[in-house]
VEXZA-21860 format. One record per atom (N, C-alpha, C): residue number from 1; atom name; y, x, z. Coordinates in steps of 0.2 Angstrom, whole numbers, plus 2048, in hexadecimal, padded with zeros to 3 digits. Example, Ala and Ser with C-alpha at 12.3 -4.5 7.8 and 13.67 -1.06 7.14 Angstrom:
2
SITE/num/atome/py/px/pz
SITE/1/N/7E4/842/827
SITE/1/CA/7EA/83E/827
SITE/1/C/7F0/842/827
SITE/2/N/7F5/840/823
SITE/2/CA/7FB/844/824
SITE/2/C/800/840/827
END
This chain:
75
SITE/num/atome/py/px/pz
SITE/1/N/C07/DB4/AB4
SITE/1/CA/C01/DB0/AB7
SITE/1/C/C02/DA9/AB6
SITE/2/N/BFE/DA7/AB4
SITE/2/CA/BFE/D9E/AB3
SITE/2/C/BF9/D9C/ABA
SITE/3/N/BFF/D99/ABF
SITE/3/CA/BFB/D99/AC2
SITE/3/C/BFA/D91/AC3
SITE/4/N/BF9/D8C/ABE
SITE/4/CA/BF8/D86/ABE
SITE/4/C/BEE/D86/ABD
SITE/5/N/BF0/D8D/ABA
SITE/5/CA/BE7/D8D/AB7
SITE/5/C/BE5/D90/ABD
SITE/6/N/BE8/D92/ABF
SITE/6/CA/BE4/D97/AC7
SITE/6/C/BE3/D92/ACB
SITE/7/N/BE7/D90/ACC
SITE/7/CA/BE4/D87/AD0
SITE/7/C/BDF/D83/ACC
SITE/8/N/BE0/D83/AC6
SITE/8/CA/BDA/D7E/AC2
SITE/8/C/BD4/D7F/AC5
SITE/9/N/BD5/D87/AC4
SITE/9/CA/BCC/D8A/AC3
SITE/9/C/BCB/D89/ACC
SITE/10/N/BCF/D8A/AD0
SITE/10/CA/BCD/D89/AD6
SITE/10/C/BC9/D82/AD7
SITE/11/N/BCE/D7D/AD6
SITE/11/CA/BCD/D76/AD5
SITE/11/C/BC5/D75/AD3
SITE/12/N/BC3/D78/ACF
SITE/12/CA/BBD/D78/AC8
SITE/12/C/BB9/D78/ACF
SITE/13/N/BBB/D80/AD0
SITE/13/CA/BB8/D85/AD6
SITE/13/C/BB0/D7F/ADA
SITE/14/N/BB9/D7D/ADD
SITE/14/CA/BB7/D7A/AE3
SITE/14/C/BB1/D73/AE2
SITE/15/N/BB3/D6F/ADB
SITE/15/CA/BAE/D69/AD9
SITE/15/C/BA9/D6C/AD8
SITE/16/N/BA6/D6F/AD3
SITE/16/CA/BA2/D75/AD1
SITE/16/C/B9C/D77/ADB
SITE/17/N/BA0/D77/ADD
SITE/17/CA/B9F/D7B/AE4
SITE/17/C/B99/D75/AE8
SITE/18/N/B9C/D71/AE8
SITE/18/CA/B99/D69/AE9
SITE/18/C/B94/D6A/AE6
SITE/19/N/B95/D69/ADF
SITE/19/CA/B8D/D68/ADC
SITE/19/C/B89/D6D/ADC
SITE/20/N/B8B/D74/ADD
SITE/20/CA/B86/D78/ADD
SITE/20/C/B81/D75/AE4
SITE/21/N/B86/D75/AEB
SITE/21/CA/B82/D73/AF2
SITE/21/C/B7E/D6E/AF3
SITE/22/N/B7E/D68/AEC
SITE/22/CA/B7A/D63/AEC
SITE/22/C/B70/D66/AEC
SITE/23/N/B74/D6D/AE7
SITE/23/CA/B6D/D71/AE4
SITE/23/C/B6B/D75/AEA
SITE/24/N/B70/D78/AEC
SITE/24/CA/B6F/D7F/AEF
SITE/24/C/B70/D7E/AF8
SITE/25/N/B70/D7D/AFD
SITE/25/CA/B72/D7C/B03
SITE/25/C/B76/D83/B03
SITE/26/N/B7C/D80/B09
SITE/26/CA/B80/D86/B09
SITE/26/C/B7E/D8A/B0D
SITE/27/N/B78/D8C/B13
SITE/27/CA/B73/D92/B12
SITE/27/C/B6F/D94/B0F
SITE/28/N/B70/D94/B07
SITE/28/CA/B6B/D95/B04
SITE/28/C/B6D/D9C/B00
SITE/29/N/B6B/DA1/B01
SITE/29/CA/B6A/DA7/AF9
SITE/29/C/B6D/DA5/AF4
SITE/30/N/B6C/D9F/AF3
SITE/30/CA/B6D/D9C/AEA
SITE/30/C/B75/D9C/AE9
SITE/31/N/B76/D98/AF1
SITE/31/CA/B7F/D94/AF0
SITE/31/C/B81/D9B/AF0
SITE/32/N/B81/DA0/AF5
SITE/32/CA/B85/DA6/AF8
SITE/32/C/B84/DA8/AF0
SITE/33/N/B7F/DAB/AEF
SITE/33/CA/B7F/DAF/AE8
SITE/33/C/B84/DAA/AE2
SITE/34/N/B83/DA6/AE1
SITE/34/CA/B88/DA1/ADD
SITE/34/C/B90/DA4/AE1
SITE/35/N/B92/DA2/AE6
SITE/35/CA/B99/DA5/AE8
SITE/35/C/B9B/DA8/AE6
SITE/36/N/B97/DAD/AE8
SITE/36/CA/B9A/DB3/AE6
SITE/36/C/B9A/DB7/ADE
SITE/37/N/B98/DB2/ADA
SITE/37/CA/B97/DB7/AD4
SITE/37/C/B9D/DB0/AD0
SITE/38/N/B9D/DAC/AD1
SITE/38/CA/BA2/DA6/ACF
SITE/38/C/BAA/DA6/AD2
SITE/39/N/BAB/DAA/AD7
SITE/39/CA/BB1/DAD/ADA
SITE/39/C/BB2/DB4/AD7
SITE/40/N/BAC/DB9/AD5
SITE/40/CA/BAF/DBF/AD3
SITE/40/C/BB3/DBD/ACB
SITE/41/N/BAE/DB8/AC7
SITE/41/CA/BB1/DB5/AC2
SITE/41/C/BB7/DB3/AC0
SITE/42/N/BB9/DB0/AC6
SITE/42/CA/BC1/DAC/AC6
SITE/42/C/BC6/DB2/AC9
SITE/43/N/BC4/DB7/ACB
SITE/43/CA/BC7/DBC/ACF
SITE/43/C/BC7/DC0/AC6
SITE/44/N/BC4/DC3/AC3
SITE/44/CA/BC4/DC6/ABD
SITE/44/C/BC7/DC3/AB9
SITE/45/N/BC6/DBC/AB8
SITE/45/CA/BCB/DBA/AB5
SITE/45/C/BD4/DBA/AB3
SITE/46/N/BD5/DBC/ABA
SITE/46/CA/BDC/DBD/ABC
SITE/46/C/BDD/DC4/ABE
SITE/47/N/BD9/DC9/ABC
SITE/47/CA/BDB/DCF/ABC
SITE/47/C/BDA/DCF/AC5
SITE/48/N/BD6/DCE/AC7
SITE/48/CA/BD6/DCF/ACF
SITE/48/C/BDF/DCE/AD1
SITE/49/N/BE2/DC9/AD1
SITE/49/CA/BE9/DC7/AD2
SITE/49/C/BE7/DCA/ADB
SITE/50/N/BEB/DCE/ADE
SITE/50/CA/BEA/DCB/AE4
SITE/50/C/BEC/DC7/AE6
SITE/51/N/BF0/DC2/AE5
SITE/51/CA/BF2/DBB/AE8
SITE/51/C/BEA/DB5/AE7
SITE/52/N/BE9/DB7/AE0
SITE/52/CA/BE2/DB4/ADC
SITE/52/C/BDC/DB5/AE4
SITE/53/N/BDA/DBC/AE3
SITE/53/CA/BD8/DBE/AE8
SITE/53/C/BD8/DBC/AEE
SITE/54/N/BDE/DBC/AF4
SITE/54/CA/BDD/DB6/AF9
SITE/54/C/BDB/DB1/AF8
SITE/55/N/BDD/DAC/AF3
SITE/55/CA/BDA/DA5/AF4
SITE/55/C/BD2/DA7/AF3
SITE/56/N/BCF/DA9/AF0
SITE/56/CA/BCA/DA8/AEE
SITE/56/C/BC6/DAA/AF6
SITE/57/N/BCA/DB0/AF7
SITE/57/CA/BC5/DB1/AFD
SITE/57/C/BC7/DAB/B04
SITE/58/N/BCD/DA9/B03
SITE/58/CA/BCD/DA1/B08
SITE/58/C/BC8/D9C/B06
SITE/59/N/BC4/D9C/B00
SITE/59/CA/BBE/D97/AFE
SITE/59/C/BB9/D9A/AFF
SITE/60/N/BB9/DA1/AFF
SITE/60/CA/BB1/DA4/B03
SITE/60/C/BB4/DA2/B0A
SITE/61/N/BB7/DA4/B0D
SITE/61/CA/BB7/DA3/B17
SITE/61/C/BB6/D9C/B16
SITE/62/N/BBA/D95/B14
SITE/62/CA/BB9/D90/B14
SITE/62/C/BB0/D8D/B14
SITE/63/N/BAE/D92/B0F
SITE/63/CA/BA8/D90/B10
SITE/63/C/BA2/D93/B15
SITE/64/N/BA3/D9A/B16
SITE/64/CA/BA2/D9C/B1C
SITE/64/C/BA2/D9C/B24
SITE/65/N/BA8/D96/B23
SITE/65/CA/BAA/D95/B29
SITE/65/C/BA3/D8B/B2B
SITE/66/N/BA3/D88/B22
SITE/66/CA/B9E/D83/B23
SITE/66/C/B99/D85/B26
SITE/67/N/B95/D8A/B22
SITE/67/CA/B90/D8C/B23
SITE/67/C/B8E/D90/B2C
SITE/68/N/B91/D91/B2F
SITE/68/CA/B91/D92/B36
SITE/68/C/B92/D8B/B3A
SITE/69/N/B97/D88/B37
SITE/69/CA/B97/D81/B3B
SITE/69/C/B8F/D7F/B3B
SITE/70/N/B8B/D7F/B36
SITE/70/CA/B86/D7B/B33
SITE/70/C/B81/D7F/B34
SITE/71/N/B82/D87/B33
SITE/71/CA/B7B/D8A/B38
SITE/71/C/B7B/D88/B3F
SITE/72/N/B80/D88/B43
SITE/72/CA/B80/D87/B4A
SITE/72/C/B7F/D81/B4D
SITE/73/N/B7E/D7C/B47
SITE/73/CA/B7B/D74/B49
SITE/73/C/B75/D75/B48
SITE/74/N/B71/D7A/B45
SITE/74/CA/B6A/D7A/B45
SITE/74/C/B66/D7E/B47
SITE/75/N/B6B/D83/B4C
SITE/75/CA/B68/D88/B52
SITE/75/C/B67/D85/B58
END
């Protein structure tokens, strides 16, 4: 496993991630639908590593954990 690249692409992940929310609010359809189709990606990419696999899903909780912070500022 190279896992220099498993970190790049997270890295990417993450700047990438910013710009989508610029587009998309992280309540939106669009961000979530993006999530999850650009985490199944990095996850296929690496043969579903399950090490690969935790991190990735520590970037969806980290996001969904935003996304409650910030619904519950606007309930």
């Amino acid at each position: 496993m190279d896992w220099g690249a498993v970190f790049s692409d997270i890295q990417k992940w993450m700047i990438e991630s910013n710009e989508v929310s610029k587009r998309f609010p992280i309540s939106s359809d669009q961000y979530w639908e993006w999530v999850v189709q650009s985490t199944g990606t990095i996850g296929n990419k690496y043969n579903n590593h399950p090490l690969v696999s935790k991190f990735l899903i520590a970037l969806i909780s980290f996001q969904e954990e935003n996304y409650k912070r910030i619904a519950g500022r606007n309930s």
